[in-house]
TORTOR-622160 format. One record per residue (C-alpha): x, y, z; residue number from 1. Coordinates in nm, 3 decimals. Example, Ala and Ser with C-alpha at 12.3 -4.5 7.8 and 13.67 -1.06 7.14 Angstrom:
# TORTOR-622160
+---------+---------+---------+-----+
!      px !      py !      pz ! num !
+---------+---------+---------+-----+
!   1.230 !  -0.450 !   0.780 !   1 !
!   1.367 !  -0.106 !   0.714 !   2 !
+---------+---------+---------+-----+
***
This chain:
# TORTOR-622160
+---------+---------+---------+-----+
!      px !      py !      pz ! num !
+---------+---------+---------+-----+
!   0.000 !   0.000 !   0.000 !   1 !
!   0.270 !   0.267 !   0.109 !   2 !
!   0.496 !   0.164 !  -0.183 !   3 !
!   0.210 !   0.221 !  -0.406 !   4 !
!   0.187 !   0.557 !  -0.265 !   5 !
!   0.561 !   0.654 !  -0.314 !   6 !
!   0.494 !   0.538 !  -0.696 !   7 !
!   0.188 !   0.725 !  -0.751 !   8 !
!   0.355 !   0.989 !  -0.650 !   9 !
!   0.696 !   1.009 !  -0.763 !  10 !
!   0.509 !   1.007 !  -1.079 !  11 !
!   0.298 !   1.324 !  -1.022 !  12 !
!   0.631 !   1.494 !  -0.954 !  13 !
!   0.751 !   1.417 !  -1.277 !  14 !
!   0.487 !   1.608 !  -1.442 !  15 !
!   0.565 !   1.954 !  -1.281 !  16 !
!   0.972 !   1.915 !  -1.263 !  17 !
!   1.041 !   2.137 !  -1.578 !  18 !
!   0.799 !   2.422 !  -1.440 !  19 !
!   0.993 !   2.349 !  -1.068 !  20 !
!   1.315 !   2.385 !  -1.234 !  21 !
!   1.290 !   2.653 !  -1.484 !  22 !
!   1.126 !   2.898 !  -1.166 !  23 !
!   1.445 !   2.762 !  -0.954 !  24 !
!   1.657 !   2.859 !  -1.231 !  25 !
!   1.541 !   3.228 !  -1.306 !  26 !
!   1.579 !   3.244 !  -0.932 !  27 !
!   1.913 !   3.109 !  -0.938 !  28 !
!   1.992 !   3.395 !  -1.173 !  29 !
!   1.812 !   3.644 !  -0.980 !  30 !
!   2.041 !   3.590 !  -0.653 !  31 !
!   2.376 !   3.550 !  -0.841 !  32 !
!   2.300 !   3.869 !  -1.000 !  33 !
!   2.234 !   4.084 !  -0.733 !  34 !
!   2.556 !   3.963 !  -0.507 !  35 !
!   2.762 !   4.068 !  -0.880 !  36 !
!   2.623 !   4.386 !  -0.853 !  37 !
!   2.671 !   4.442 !  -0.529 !  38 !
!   3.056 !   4.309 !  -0.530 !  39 !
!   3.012 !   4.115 !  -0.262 !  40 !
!   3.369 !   4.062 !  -0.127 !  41 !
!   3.527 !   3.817 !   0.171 !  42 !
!   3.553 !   4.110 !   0.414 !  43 !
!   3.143 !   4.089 !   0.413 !  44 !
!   3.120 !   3.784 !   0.576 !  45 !
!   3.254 !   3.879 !   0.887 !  46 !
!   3.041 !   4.028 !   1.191 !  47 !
!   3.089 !   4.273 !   1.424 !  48 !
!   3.054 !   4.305 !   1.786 !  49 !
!   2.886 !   4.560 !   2.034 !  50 !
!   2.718 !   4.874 !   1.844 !  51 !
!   2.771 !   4.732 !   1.508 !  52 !
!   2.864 !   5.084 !   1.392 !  53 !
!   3.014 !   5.059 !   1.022 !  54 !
!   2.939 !   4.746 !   0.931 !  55 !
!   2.932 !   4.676 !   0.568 !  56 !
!   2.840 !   4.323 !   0.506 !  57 !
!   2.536 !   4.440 !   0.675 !  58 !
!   2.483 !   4.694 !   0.448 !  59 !
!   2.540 !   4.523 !   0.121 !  60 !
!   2.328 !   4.219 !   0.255 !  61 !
!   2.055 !   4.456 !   0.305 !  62 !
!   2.090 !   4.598 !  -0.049 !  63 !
!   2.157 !   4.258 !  -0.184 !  64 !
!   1.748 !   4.181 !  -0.006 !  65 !
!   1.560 !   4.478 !  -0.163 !  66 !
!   1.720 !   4.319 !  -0.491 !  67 !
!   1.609 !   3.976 !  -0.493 !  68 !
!   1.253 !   4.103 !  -0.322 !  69 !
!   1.214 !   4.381 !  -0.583 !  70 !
!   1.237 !   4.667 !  -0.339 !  71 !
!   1.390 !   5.034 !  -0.235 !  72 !
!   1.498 !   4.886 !   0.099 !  73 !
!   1.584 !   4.607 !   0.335 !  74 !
!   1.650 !   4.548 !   0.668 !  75 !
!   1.743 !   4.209 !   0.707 !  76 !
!   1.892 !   4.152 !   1.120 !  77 !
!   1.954 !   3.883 !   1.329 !  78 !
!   1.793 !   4.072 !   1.564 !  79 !
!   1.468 !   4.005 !   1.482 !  80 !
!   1.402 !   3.676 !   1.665 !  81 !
!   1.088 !   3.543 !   1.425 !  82 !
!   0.880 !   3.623 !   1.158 !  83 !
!   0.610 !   3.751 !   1.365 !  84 !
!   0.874 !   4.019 !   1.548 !  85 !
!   0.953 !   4.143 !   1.166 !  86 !
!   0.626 !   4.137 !   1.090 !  87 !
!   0.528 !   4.350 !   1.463 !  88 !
!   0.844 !   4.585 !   1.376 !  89 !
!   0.712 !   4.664 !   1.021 !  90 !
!   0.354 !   4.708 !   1.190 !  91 !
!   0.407 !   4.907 !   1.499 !  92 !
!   0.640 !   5.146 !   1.341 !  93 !
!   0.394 !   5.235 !   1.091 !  94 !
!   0.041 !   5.236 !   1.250 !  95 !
!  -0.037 !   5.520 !   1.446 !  96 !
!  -0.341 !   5.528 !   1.767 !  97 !
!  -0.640 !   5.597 !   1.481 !  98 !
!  -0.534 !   5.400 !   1.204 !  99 !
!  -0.721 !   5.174 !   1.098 ! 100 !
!  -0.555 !   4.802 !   0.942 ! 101 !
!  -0.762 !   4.545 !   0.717 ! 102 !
!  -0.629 !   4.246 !   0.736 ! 103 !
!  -0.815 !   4.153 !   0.355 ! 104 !
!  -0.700 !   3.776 !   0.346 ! 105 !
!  -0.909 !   3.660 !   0.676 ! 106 !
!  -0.807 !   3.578 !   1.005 ! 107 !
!  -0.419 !   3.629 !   1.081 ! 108 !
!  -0.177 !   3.350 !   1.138 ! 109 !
!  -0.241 !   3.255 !   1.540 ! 110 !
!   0.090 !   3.445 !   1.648 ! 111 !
!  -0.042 !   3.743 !   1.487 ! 112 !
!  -0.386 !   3.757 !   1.682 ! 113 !
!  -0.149 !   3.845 !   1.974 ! 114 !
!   0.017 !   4.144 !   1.794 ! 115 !
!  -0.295 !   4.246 !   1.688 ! 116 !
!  -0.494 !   4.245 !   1.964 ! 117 !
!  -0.756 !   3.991 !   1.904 ! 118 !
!  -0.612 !   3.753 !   2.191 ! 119 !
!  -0.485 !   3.875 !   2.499 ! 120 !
!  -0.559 !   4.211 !   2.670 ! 121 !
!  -0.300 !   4.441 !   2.829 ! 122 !
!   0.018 !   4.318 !   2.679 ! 123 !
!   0.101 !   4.625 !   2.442 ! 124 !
!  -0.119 !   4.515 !   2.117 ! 125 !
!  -0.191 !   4.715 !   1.840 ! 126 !
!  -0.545 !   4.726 !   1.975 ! 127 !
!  -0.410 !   4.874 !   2.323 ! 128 !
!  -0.233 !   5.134 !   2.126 ! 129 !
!  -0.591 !   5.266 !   1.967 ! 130 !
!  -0.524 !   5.067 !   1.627 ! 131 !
!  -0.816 !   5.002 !   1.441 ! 132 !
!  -0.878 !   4.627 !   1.286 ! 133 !
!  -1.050 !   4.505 !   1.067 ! 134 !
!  -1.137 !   4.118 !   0.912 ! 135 !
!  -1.249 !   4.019 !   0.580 ! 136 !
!  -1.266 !   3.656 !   0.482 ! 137 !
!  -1.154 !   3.549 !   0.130 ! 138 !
!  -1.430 !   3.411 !  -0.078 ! 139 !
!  -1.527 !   3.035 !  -0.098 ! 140 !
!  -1.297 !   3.038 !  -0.409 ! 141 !
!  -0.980 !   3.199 !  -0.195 ! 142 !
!  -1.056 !   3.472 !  -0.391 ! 143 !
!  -0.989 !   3.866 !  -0.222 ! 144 !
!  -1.367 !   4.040 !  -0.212 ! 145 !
!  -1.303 !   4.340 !  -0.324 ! 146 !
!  -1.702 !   4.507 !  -0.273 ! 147 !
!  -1.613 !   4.417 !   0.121 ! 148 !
!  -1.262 !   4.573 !   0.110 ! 149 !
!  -1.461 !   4.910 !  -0.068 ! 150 !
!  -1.730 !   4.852 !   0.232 ! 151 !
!  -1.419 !   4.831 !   0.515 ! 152 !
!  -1.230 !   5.136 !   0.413 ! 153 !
!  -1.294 !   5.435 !   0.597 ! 154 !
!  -1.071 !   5.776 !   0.636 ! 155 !
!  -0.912 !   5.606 !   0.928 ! 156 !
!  -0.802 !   5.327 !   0.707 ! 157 !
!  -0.406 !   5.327 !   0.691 ! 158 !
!  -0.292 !   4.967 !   0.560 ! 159 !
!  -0.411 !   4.595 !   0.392 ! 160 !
!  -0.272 !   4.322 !   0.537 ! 161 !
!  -0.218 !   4.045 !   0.365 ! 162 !
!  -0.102 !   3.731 !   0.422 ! 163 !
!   0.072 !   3.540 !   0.170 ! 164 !
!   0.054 !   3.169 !   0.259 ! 165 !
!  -0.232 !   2.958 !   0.438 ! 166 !
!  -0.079 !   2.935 !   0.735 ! 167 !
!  -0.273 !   2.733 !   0.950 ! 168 !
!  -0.586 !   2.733 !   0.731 ! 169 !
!  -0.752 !   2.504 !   0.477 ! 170 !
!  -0.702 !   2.777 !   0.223 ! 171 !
!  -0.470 !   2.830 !  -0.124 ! 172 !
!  -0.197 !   3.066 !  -0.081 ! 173 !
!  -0.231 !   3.362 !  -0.245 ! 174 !
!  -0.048 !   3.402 !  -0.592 ! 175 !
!   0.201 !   3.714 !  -0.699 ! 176 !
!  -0.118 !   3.736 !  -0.993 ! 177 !
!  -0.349 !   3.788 !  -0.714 ! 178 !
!  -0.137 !   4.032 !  -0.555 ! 179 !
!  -0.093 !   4.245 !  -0.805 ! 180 !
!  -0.471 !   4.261 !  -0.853 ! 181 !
!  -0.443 !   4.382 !  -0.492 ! 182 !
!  -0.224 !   4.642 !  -0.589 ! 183 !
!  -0.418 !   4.812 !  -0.921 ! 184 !
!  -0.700 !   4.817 !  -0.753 ! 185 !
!  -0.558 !   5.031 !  -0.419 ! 186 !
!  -0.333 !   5.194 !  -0.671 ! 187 !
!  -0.653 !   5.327 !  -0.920 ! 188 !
!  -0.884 !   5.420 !  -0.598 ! 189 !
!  -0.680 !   5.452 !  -0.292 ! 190 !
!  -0.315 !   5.561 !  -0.337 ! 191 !
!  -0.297 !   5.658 !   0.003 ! 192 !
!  -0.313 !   5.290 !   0.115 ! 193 !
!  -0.011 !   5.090 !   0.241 ! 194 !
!   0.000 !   4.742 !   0.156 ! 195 !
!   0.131 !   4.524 !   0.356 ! 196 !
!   0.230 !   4.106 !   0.295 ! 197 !
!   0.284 !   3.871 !   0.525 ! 198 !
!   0.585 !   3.687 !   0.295 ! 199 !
!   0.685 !   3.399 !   0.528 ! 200 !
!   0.663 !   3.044 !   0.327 ! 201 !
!   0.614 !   3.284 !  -0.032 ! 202 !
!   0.976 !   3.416 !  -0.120 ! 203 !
!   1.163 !   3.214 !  -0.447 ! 204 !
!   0.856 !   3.034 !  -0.497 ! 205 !
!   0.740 !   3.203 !  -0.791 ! 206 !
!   0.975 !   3.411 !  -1.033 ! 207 !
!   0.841 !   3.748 !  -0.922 ! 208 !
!   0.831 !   3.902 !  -0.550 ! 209 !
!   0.569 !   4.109 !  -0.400 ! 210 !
!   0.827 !   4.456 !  -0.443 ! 211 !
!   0.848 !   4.329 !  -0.812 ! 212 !
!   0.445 !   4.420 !  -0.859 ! 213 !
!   0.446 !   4.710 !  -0.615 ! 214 !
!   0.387 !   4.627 !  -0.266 ! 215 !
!   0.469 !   4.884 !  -0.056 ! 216 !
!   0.626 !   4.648 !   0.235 ! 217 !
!   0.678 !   4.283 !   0.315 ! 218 !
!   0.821 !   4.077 !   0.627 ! 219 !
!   0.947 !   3.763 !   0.682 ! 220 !
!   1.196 !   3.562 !   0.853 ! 221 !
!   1.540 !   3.406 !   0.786 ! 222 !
!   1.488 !   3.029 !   0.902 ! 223 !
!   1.252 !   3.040 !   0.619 ! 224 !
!   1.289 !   3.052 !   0.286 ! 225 !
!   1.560 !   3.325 !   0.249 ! 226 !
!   1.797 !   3.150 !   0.508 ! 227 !
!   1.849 !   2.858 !   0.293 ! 228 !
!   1.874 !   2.646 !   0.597 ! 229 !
!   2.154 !   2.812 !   0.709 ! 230 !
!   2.049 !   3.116 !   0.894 ! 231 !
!   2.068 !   3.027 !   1.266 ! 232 !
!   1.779 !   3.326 !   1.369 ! 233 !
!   1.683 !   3.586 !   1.217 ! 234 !
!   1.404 !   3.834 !   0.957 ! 235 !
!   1.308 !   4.108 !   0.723 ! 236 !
!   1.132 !   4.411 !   0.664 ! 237 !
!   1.163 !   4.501 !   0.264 ! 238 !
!   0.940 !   4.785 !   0.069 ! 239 !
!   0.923 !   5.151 !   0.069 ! 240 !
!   1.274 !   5.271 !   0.205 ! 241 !
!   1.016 !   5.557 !   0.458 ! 242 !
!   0.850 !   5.250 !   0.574 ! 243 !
!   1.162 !   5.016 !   0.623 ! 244 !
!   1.327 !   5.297 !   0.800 ! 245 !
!   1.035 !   5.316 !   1.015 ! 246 !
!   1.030 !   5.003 !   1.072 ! 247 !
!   1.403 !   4.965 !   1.150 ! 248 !
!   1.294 !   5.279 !   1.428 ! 249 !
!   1.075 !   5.057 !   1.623 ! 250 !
!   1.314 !   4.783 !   1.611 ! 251 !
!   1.606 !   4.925 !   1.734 ! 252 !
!   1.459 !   5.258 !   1.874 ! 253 !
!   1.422 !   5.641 !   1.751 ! 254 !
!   1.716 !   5.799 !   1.576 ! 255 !
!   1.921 !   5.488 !   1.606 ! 256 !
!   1.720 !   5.285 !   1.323 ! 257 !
!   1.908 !   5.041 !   1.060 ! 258 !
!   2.262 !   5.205 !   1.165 ! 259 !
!   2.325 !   4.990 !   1.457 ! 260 !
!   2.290 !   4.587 !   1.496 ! 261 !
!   2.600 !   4.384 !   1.541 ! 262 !
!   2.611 !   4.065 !   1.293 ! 263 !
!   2.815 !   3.897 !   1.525 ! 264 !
!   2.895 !   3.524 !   1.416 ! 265 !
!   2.586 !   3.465 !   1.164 ! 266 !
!   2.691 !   3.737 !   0.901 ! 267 !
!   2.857 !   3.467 !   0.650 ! 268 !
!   2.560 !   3.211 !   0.728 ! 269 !
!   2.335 !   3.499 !   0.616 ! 270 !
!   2.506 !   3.530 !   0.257 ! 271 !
!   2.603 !   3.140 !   0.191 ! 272 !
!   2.172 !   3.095 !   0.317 ! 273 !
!   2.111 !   3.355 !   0.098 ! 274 !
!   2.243 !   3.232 !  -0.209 ! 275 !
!   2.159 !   2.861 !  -0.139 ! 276 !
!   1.786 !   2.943 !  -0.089 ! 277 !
!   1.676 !   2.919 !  -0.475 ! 278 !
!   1.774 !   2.575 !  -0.431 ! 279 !
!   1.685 !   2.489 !  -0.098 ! 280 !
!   1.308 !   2.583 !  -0.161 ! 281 !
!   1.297 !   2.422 !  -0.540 ! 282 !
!   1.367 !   2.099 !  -0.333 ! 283 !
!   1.110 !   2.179 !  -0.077 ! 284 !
!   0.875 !   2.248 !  -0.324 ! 285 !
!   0.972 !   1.920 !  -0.520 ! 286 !
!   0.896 !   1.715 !  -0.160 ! 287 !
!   0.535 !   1.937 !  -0.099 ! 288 !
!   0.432 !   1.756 !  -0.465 ! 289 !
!   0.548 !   1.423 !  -0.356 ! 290 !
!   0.388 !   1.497 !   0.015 ! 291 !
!   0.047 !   1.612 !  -0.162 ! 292 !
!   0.038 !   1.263 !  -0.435 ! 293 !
!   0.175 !   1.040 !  -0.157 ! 294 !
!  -0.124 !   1.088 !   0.083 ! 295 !
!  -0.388 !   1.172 !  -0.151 ! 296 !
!  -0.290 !   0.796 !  -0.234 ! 297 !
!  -0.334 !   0.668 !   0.088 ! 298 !
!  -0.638 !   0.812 !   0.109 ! 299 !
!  -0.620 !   1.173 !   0.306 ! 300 !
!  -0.771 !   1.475 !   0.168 ! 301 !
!  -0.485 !   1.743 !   0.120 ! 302 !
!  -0.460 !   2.084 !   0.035 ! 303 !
!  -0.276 !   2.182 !  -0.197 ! 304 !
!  -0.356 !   1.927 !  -0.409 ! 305 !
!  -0.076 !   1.771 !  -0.620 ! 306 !
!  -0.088 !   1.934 !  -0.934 ! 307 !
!  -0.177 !   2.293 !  -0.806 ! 308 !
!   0.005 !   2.591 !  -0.882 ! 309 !
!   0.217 !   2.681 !  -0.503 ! 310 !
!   0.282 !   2.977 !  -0.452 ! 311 !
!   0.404 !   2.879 !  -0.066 ! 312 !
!   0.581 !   2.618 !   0.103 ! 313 !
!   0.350 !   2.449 !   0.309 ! 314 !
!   0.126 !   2.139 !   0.250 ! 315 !
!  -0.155 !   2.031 !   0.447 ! 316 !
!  -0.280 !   1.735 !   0.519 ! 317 !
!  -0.596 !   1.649 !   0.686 ! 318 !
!  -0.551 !   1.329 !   0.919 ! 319 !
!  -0.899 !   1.397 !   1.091 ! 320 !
!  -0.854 !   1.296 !   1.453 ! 321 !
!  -0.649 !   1.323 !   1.719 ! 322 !
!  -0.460 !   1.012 !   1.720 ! 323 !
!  -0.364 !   1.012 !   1.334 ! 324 !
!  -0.218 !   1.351 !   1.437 ! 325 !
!   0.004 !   1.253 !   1.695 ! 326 !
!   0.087 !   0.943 !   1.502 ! 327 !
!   0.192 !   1.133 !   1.187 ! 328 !
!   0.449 !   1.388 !   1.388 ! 329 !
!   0.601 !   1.114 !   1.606 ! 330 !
!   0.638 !   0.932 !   1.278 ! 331 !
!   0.756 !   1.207 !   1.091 ! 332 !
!   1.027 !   1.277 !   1.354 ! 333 !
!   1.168 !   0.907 !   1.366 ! 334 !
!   1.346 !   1.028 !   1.002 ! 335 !
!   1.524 !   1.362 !   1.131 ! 336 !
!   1.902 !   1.341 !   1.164 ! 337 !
!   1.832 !   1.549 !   1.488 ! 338 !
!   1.675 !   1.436 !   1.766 ! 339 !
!   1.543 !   1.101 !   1.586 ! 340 !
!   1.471 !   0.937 !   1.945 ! 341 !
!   1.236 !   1.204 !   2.077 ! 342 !
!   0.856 !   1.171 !   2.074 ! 343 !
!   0.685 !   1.511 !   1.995 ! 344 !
!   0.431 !   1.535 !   2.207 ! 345 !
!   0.102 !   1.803 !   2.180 ! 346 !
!   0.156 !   2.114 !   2.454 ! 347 !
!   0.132 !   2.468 !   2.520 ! 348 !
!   0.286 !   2.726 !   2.270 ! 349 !
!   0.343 !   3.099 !   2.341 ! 350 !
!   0.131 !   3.298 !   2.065 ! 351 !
!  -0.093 !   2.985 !   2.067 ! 352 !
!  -0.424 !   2.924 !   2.195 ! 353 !
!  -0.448 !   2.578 !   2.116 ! 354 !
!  -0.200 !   2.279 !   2.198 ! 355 !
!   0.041 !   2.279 !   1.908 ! 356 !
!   0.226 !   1.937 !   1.840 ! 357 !
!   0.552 !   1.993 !   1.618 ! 358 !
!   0.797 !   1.779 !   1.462 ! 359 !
!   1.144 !   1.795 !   1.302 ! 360 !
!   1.424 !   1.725 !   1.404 ! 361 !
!   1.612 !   2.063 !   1.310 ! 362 !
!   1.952 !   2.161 !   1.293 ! 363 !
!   1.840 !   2.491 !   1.357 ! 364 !
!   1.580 !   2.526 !   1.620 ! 365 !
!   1.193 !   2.600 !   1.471 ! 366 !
!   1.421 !   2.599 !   1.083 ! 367 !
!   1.089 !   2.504 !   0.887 ! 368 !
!   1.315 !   2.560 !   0.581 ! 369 !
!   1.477 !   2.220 !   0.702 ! 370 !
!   1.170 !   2.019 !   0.740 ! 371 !
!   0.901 !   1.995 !   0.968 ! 372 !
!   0.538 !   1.937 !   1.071 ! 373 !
!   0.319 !   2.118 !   1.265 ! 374 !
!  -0.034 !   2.205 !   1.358 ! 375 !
!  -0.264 !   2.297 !   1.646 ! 376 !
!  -0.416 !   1.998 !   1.804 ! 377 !
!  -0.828 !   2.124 !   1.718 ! 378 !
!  -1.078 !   2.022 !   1.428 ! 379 !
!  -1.029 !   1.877 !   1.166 ! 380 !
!  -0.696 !   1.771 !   1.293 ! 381 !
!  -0.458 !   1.926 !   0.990 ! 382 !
!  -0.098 !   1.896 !   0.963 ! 383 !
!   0.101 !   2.123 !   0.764 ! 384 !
!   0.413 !   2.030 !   0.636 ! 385 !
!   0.717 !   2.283 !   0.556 ! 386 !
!   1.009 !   2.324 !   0.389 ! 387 !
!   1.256 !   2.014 !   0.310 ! 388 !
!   1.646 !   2.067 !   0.226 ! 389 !
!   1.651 !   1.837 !   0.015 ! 390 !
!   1.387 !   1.584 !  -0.224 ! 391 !
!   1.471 !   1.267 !  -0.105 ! 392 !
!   1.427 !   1.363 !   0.315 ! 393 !
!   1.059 !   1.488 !   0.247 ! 394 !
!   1.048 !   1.136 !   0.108 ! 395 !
!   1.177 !   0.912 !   0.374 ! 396 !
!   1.015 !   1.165 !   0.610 ! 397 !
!   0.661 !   1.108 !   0.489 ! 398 !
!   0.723 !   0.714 !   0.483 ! 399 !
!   0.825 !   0.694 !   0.808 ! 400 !
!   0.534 !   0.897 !   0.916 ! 401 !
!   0.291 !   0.653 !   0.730 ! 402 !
!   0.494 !   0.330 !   0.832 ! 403 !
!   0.364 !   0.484 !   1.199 ! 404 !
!  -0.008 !   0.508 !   1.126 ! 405 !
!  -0.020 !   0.183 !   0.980 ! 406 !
!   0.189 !   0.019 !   1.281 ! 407 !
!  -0.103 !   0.203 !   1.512 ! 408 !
!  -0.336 !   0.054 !   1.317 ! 409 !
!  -0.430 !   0.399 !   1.196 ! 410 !
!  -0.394 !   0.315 !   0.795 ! 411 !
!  -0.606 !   0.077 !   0.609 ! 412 !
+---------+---------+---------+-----+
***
């Protein structure tokens, strides 16, 4: 049955490999490019200690960002300690008490309902600060409704939010197509809107970048896509160089901005991530396919589907109970070079209100550019698989994880 499986669906990846490729390639090019024009030299790669005062590598890395994402600025730090604090930095240092944000692709990812205000009371939200939100569900085609957006914006209104991939939803990631949509129709009616996306799981997975169609400023983080595995911690904020620098304000703090920040060991990891990333996420995206086919086979509804368009990293697969859950990630873990012997179990999760059960064995702690598994531990019981370094570990990962269901008697 499971070798079935693994044929079925090493031949569904066959169909999409010269699409994969030729994206990976352009990519490829794209990144090569912009360290050549940059003249990215040895001296670069080293870090700097206390203040971080005159530190180039940290300059041309951030230039060498706004390239590849297609915008004015960068500020790519080690700093930032997730996606969600690059994403709060570009936020809070924008949004003033009044404004009013619109988050336009439905509910935020869970961390996010913390930063916004939606969870939690009295811990410094955007809410607590007098910002204004605002929720509108894409349509039952994962389609932005643009009548509701028109409805939603007042004079208070000050950004859409958007966010990129399906995070933990049963939903299609949005496209760069869809994006740019996004961005004529603010552009034509209301140029005094910011938009911002939510880019975690989305960068290098198409050939264009949300700075490439016009969007005003984008966050993500560096043990992601962009770290190419090799980023120990890490993020971005990318657009607008007025909103960057704002954003770089709030991070560090006012008149200090993106001219302080030591790089202290990680600033060759940064580059050599950097430029391996084209390649790390064509393999990830390679292993999604094969993830999508493989249990499809056996019988699991998934999401994407395998021959979908991706415009993210993550695949989700809907095991529909509690037990297949656990199963899958403890599974799933047994085929990590890290940690192989440990037994994820569901628990608590800061930023989460439900139990969260993760596996991967990481080199880098939380690196879902590596490989991993996740979900919260609620209806209808989804996993969502990430990232994958290389092909042929998603493989043996997702065998392993269905050799564990059918030893629990949890696969028929």
């Amino acid at each position: 049955m499971i070798n079935k499986a693994v044929a079925k669906a090493e031949e569904s990846l066959k169909a999409q490999l010269p699409r994969l490729e030729e994206i990976a390639r352009k990519n490829h090019e794209k990144v090569l490019h912009a360290f050549q024009e940059e003249r990215v030299a040895s001296y670069h790669l080293q870090g700097t200690t206390g203040y971080g005062l005159g530190d180039s590598g940290r300059e041309v890395l951030d230039r060498i960002v706004a390239r590849i994402l297609g915008a004015e600025a960068a500020l790519v730090r080690g700093q930032f300690v997730s996606g969600t604090h690059a994403i709060a930095s570009a936020l809070f240092g924008v949004l003033r008490p009044g404004d009013q944000v619109i988050s336009v692709s439905g509910n935020p990812y869970d961390t996010l309902e913390e930063v916004i205000g939606l969870r939690g009371k009295g811990q410094g939200s955007l809410m607590d600060f007098g910002v204004l939100h605002d929720t509108i569900p894409l349509d039952a085609q994962g389609k932005l409704q643009y009548p509701l957006i028109k409805e939603k914006i007042s004079p208070k209104t000050r950004m859409l939010m958007v966010q990129r991939s399906r995070g933990y939803a049963w939903r299609d990631a949005l496209q760069i197509a869809q994006l740019e949509e996004l961005v004529e129709f603010v552009r034509t009616q209301y140029p005094q809107l910011i938009i911002f996306v939510d880019n975690c799981y989305g960068e290098l997975v198409e050939d264009k970048e949300p700075g490439d169609i016009g969007v005003d400023l984008m966050a993500g983080s560096l043990i992601k896509n962009l770290g190419g595995s090799l980023a120990p911690t890490g993020g971005y904020v990318a657009g607008r160089a007025d909103l960057v620098e704002l954003s770089a304000q709030r991070l560090t703090a006012p008149g200090v901005g993106e001219h302080m920040g030591a790089t202290l060991e990680w600033q060759r990891l940064f580059y050599q991530g950097l430029f391996f990333s084209p390649l790390t996420v064509s393999e990830s995206i390679k292993g999604s396919v094969f993830s999508a086919a493989f249990w499809e086979a056996l019988g699991f509804e998934v999401h994407p589907k395998p021959e979908s368009y991706r415009t993210d990293l993550i695949q989700a697969v809907k095991l529909g109970s509690r037990e297949k859950m656990i199963a899958f990630c403890q599974g799933l873990q047994k085929g990590s070079p890290i940690d192989s012997h440990v037994l994820p179990i569901p628990s608590g999760m800061p930023g989460y209100e439900d139990q969260v059960i993760m596996a991967g064995g990481t080199f880098i702690q939380g690196s879902t550019s590596e490989f991993s598994a996740d979900g919260p531990l609620r209806e209808p019981y989804v996993v969502y698989q990430q990232g994958g370094i290389s092909y042929t570990y998603v493989q043996m990962g997702n065998i392993l994880a269905a050799l564990n269901l059918w030893n629990q008697g949890l696969l028929s």
